[in-house]
N, C-alpha and C positions, 0 to 999 in steps of 0.2 A: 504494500500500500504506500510506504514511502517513497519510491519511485515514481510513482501517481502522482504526487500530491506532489513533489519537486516538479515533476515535468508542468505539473498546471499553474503552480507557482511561477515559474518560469515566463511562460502565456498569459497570465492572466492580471491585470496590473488591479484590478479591484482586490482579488482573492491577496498579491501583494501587499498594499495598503493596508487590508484588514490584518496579514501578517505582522505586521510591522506593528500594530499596535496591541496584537495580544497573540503571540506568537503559537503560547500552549493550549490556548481555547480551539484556534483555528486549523494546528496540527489534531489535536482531536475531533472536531467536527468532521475531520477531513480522514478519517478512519486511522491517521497515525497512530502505531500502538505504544502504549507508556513507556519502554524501556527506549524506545528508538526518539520518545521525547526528550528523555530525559539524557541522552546522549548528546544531540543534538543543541539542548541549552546549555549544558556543560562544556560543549566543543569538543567532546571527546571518539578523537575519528576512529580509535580500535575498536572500540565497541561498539560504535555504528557497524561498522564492515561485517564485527563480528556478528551483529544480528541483525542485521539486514541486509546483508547482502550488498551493500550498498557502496561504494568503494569512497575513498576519502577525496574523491575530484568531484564525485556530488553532492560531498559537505561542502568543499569550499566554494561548488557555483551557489549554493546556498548562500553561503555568508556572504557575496559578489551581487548576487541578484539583491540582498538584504541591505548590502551596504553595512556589513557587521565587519567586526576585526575577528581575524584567524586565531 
């Protein structure tokens, strides 16, 4: 589901916006599952990869599309 939600993140400058101002409401509305949240707010890329699959270049377009620090 995290791949989803990145790629629409990505697309979608509303669903952005609304990230941006409440990051863990809108990754959970968005099916994001809580350990991959709470990876993600911590900035901690082994553990994303680890459970998501999700490789540490689509954490940092995350942080790049978010305009966050690495």
């Amino acid at each position: 589901m995290l791949a989803e939600f990145l790629e629409k993140l990505g697309q979608d400058t509303e669903l952005l916006a609304a990230y941006k101002k409440d990051p863990r409401g809108v990754m959970k509305k968005h099916g994001v599952a809580d350990d991959e949240i709470e990876a993600i707010m911590t900035k901690d890329e082994k553990k994303l990869e680890k459970i998501s699959k999700t490789s540490s270049s689509g954490l940092k377009m995350l942080y790049i599309a978010t305009g966050e620090e690495l």
